[in-house]
C-alpha positions as CSV (number, residue, x, y, z in Angstrom):
1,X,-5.0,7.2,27.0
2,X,-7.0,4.3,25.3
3,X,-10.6,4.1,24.5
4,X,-12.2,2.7,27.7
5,X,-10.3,5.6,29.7
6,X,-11.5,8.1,27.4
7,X,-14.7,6.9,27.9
8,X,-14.1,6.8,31.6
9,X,-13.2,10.0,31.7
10,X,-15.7,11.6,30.0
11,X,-18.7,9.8,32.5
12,X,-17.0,11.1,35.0
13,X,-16.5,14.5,33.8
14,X,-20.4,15.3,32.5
15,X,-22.3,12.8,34.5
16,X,-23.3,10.4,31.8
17,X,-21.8,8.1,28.8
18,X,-20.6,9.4,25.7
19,X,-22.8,8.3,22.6
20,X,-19.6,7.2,20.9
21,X,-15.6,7.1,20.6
22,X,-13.6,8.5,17.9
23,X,-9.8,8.4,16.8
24,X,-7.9,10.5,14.3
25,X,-4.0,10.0,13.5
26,X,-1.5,12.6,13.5
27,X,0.9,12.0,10.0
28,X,4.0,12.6,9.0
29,X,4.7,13.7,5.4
30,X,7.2,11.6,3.7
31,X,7.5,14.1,0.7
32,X,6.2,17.5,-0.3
33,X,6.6,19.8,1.5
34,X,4.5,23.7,1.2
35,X,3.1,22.7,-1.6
36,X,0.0,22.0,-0.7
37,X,-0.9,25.4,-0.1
38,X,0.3,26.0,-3.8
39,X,-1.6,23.4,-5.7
40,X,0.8,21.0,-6.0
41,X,1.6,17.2,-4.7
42,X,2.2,15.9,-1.8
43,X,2.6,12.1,0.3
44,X,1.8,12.0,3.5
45,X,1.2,9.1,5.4
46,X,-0.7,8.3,9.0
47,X,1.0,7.6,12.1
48,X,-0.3,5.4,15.1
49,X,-0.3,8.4,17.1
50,X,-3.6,9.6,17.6
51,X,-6.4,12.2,18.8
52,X,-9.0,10.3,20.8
53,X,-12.2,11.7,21.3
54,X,-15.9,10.8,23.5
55,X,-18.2,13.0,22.1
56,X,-22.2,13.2,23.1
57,X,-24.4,15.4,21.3
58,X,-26.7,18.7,23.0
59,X,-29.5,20.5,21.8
60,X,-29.3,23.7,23.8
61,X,-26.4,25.9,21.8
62,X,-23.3,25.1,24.0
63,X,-19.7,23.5,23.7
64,X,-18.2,21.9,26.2
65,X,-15.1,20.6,25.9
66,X,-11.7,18.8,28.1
67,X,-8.7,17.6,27.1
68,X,-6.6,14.9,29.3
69,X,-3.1,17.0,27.9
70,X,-3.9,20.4,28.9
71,X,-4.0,21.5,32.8
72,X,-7.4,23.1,33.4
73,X,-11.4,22.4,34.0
74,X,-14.2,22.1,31.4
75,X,-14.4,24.9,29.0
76,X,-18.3,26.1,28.2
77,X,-18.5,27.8,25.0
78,X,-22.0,29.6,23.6
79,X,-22.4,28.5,19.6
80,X,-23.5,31.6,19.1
81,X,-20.5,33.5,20.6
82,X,-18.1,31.0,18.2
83,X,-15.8,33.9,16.3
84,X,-12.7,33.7,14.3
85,X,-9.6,34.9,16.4
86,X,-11.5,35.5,19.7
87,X,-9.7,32.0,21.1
88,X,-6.1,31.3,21.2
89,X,-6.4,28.5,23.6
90,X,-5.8,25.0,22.5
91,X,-10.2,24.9,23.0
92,X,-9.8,26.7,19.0
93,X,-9.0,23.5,17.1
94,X,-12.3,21.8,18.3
95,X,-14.4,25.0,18.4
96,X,-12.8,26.2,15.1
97,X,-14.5,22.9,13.7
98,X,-17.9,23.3,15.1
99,X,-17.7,26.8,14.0
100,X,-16.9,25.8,10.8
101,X,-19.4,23.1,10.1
102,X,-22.0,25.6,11.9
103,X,-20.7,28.4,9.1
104,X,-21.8,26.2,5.9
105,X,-25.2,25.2,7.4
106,X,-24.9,21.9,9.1
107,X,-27.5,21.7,12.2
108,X,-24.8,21.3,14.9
109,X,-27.0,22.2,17.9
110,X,-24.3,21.3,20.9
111,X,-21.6,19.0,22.2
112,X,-20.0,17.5,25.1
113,X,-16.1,16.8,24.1
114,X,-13.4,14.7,26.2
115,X,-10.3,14.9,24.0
116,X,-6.8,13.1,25.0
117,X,-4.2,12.8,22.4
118,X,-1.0,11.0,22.2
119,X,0.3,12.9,18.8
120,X,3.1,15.1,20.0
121,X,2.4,18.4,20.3
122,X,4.7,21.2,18.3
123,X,6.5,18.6,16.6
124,X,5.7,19.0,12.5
125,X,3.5,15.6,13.2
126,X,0.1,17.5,12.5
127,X,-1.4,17.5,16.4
128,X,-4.1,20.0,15.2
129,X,-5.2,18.2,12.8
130,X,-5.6,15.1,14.4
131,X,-7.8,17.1,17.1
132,X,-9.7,18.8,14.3
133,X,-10.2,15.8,12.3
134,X,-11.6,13.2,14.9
135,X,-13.9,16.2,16.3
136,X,-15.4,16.5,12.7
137,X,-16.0,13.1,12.4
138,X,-18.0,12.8,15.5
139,X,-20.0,15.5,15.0
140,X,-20.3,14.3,11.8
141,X,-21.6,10.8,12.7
142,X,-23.8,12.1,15.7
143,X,-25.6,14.6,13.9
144,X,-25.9,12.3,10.7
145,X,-24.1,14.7,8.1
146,X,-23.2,12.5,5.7
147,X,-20.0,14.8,4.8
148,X,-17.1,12.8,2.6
149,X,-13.8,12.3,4.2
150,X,-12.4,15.1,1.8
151,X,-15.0,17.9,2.8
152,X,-14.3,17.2,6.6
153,X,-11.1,17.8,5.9
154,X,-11.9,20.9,3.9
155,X,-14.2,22.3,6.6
156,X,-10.8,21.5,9.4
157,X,-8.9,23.7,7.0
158,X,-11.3,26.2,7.4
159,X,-11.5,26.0,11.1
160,X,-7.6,26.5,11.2
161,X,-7.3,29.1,8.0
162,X,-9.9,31.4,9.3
163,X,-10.6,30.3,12.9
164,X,-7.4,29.6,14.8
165,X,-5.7,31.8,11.8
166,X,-3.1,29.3,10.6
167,X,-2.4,29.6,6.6
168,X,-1.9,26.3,6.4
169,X,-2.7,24.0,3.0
170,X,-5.1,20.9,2.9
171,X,-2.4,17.9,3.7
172,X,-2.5,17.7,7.2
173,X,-6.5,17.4,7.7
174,X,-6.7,15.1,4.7
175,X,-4.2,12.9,5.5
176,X,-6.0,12.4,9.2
177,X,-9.2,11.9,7.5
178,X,-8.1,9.6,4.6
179,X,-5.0,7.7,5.2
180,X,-5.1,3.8,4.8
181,X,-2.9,1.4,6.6
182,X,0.1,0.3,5.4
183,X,-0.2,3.3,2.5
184,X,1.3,6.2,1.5
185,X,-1.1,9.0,-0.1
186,X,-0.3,10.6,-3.3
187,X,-2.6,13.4,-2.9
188,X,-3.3,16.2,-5.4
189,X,-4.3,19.0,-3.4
190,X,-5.9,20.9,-6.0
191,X,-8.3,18.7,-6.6
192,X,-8.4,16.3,-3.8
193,X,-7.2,13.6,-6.1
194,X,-6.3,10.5,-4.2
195,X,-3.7,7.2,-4.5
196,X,-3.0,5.1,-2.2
197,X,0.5,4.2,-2.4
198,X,1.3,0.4,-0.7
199,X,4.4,1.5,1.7
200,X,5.6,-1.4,3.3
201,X,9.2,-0.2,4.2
202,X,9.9,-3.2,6.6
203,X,9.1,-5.9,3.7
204,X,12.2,-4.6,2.0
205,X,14.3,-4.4,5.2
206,X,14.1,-1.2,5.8
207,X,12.5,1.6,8.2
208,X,11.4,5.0,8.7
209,X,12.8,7.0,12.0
210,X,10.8,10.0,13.3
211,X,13.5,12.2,14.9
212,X,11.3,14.6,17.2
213,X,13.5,17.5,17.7
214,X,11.9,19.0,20.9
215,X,11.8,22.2,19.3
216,X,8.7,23.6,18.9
217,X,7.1,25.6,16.2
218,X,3.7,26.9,15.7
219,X,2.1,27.6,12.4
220,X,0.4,30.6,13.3
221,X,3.6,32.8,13.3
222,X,4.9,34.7,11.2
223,X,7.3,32.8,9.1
224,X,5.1,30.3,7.6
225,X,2.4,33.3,6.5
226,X,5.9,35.4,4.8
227,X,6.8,32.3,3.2
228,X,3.0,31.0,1.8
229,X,2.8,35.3,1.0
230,X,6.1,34.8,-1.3
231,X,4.6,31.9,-3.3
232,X,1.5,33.7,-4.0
233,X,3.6,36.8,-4.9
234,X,5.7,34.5,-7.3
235,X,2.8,33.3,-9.0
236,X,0.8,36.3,-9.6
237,X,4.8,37.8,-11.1
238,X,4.2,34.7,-13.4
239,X,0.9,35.0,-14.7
240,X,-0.4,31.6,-13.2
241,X,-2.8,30.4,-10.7
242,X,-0.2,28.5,-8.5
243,X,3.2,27.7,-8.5
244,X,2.2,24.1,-9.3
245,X,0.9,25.3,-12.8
246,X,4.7,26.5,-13.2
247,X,6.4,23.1,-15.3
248,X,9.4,21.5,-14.0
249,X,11.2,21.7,-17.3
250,X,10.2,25.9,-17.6
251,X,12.0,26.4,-14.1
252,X,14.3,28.2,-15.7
253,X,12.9,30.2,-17.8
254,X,10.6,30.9,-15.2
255,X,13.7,32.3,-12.7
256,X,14.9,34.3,-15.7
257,X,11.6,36.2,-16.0
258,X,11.5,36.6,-11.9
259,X,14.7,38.2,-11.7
260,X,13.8,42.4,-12.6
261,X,10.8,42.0,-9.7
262,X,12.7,39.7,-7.4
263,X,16.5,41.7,-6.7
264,X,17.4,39.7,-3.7
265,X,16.4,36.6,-5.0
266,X,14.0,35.9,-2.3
267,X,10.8,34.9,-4.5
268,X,13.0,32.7,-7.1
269,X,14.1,30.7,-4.1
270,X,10.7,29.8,-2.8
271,X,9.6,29.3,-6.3
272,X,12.2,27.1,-7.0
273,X,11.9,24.7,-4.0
274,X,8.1,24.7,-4.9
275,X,8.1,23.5,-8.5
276,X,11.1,21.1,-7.7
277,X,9.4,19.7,-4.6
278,X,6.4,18.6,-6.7
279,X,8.8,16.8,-9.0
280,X,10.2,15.2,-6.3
281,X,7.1,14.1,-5.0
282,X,6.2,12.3,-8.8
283,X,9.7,10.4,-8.1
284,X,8.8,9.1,-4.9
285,X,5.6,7.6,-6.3
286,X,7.4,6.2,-9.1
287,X,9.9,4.3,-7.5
288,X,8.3,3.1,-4.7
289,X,5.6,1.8,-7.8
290,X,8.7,0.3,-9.1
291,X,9.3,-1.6,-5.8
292,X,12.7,0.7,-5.1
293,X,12.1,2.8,-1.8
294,X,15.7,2.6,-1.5
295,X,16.0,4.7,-4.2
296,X,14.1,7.5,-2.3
297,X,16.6,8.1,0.4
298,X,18.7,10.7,-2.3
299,X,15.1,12.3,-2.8
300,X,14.8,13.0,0.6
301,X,18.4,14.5,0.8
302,X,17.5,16.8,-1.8
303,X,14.4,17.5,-0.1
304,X,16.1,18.6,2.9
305,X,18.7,20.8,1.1
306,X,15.8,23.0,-0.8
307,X,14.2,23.6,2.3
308,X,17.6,24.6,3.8
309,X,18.5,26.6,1.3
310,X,15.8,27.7,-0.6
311,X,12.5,27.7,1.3
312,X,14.7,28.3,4.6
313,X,12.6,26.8,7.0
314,X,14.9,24.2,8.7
315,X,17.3,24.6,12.1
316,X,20.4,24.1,13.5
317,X,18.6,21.1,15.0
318,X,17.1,19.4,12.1
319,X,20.0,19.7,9.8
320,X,22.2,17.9,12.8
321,X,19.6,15.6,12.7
322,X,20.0,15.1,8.9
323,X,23.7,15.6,8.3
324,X,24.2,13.2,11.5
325,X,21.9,10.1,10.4
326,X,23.4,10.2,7.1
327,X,27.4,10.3,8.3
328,X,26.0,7.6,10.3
329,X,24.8,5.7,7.5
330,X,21.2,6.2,6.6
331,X,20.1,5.8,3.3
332,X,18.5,9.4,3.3
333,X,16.7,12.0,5.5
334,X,15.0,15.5,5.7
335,X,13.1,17.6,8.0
336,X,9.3,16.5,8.1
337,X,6.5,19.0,8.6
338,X,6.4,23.1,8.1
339,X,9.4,23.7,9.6
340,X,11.2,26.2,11.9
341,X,11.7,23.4,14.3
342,X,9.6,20.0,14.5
343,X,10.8,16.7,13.2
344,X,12.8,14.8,10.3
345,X,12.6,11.4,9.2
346,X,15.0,9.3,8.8
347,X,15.3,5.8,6.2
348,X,17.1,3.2,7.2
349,X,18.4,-0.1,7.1
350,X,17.0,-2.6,9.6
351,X,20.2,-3.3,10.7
352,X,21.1,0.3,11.1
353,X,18.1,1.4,13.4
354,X,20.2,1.6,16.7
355,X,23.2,3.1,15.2
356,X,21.7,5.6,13.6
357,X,19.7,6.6,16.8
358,X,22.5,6.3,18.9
359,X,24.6,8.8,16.9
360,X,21.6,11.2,16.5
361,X,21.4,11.2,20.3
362,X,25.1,11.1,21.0
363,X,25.2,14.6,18.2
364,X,22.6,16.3,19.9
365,X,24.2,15.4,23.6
366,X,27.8,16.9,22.0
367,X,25.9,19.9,21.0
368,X,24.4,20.6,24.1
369,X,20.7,20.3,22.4
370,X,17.9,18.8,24.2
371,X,17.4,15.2,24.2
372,X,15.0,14.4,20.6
373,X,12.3,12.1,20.6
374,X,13.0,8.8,18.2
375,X,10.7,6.5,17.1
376,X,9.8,4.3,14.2
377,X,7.1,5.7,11.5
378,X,4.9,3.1,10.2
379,X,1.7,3.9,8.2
380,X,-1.4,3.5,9.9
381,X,-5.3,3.6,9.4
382,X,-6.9,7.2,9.2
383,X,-9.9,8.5,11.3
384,X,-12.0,6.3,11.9
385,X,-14.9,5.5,14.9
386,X,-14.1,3.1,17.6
387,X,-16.9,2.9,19.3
């Protein structure tokens, strides 16, 4: 749904025209993966998929708010009555937000919300955050906040951490909020620290697939709390703040002195993807500084085989996915996202684009797997307003 038909929509729905039109882009990570919720680096990048929101402001303490995806009327929600873990409707990401910014004093007195997205949903391509980011920003605008790009994001994290109850790390909502066009961003997530990386994969003949499994995962489970629990657990055994303070070349050591607390070798594992993840993520920068992305395709392998192995967070689907494109050619891949289902990405050749896809397809077909979702990756421009 494009701007004027959000707009449209949302005249017709309350009765008037919004005061303005927002947008905010899913991503997809190219590199680091769970360690943002550890301190450590990671590269995400913004996809032309995005969350697209008319917004007008009220003064009289309520939330209304529609989405064009979800079946379903206006939902009315009092300001007042906003409470972590009392929602567990899709209406959380947005509310979590004005909750949220609300929470750390900001005079949000009301809103009338007309949300449609075309980021897909479930798929490891940050949905939420897309809908939390591009609400942020409106309300931020509108109500004349003056908030940073990295405190939005912050305060999104917030809204999904504590309201919506999601343990997830700072990438997703910064990487809506803050990516540039045609960049990469190397982001430190411990102290926001920012670099745009120029990522211009077709220049070099080359591209990035998004293979969209169709299996869907949702960060509020279980799995992704045991496996952030485990990292915080390995840290603590090792005396540091966050596995990032852990050094790539004291891995070892560090495993040795696990080993008497850690008998079946579960902590070590999810320490050791951690602290060689970040490594992997200083590589990537490097070469694609050097002018080598081509290099990066055995990166992402090894990517893919630590969070196979180690972090164990991937799927019969995903590794198909990865062990397929790469039989088939491909230069490299890995699954994309938290895990447990979702996407991978794929890098190419421009030559190899349909091949690769068609074997993908053909694999998942053989296996008796639903359909997946392909489609090229190519960085885009963050949140920003459109009108």
């Amino acid at each position: 749904m494009g701007e004027q038909q959000v707009r449209a929509a949302f005249t017709e729905l309350y009765g008037a025209e919004p005061e303005g039109v927002w947008s905010a882009p899913g991503r997809v990570n190219l590199i680091g993966e769970h360690t943002d919720y550890n301190d450590g680096f990671v590269m995400p990048f913004a996809l032309p998929h995005t969350a697209v929101a008319a917004v007008a402001r009220r003064d009289d303490g309520v939330l209304r708010l529609h989405s064009a995806d979800v079946e379903g009327g206006v939902a009315e929600l009092a300001l007042d009555a906003l409470a972590p873990g009392g929602d567990h409707d899709w209406t959380a990401y947005p509310a979590g937000v004005v909750w949220a910014l609300r929470e750390a004093g900001h005079p949000v007195t009301g809103a009338d919300v007309h949300l449609a997205s075309t980021v897909p949903a479930g798929a490891g391509l940050s949905s939420s955050a897309a809908l939390e980011v591009v609400v942020a920003l409106a309300l931020n605008d509108l109500y004349e906040l003056g908030l940073p790009r990295w405190q939005l994001a912050r305060l999104c994290q917030r809204a999904e951490n504590v309201y919506v109850g999601a343990p997830t790390g700072i990438m997703d909502q910064t990487a809506s909020a803050c990516c540039e066009a045609g960049h990469a961003l190397f982001l430190d997530t411990r102290d926001l620290t920012q670099k745009q990386i120029p990522f211009d994969l077709a220049a070099e003949g080359l591209r990035l697939l998004v293979v969209d499994t169709q299996v869907k995962h949702a960060h509020s489970g279980g799995e992704y709390g045991k496996r952030r629990a485990g990292c915080e657990k390995g840290a603590a055994l090792l005396g540091v703040d966050a596995l990032r303070d852990v050094p790539y070349a004291d891995l070892g050591a560090a495993l040795e002195r696990l080993a008497p607390d850690d008998p079946d070798g579960e902590v070590r594992r999810l320490v050791r993807h951690v602290v060689t993840e970040d490594e992997r993520v200083e590589r990537v920068v490097a070469l694609l500084e050097a002018g080598d992305a081509r290099a990066i395709g055995p990166v992402l392998d090894e990517g893919h085989a630590s969070l196979r192995d180690d972090f164990r967070v991937s799927c019969p689907e995903l590794d198909l996915v990865v062990d397929t494109a790469r039989t088939a050619g491909a230069l490299g891949a890995r699954m994309t996202g938290g895990g447990f289902g979702g996407s991978a990405i794929v890098l190419v050749e421009t030559a190899d684009v349909a091949p690769v896809t068609q074997a993908v397809e053909k694999a998942f077909a053989a296996a008796d797997f639903t359909a997946p979702r392909v489609f090229e990756a190519v960085p885009a421009a963050g949140a920003h307003r459109l009108t």
